[in-house]
C-alpha positions, -999 to 999 in steps of 0.1 A, spaced: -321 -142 413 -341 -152 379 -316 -136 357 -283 -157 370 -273 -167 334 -266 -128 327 -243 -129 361 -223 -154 339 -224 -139 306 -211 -107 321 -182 -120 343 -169 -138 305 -177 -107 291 -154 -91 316 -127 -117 310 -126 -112 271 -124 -73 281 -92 -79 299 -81 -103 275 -89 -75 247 -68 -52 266 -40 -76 270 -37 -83 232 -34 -45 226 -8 -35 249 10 -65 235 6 -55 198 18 -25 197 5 -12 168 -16 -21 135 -48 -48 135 -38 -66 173 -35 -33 185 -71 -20 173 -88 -55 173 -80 -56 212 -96 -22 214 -126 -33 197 -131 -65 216 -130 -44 252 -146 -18 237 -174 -45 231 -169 -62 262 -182 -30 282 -211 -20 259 -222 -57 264 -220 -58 304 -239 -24 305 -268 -38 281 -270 -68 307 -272 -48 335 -300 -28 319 -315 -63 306 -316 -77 340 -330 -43 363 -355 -39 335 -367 -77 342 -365 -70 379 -404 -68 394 -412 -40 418 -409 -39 449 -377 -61 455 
């Protein structure tokens, strides 16, 4: 497991998603409310480019 530090950027990734989501269902409305949106929004995009960062680094055969 060469990649570990990606392991650990995407589990804090996946914690600032939640957290995302938790600031918008608190706000309501207005800039907490899309801001939270964004930052999950982000969260996800950013796990998925990890997982293709680290199955692209991956060599053949294992």
């Amino acid at each position: 497991m060469t990649n570990f530090s990606n392991w650990i950027l995407g589990f804090c990734a996946a914690v600032m998603g939640l957290g995302g989501l938790f600031v918008a269902s608190h706000a309501g409305y207005g800039v907490g409310y899309y801001g939270g949106l964004a930052v999950f929004v982000f969260a996800v995009l950013f796990v998925f480019f990890l997982i293709r960062t680290t199955l692209d680094h991956e060599e053949p055969g294992h």
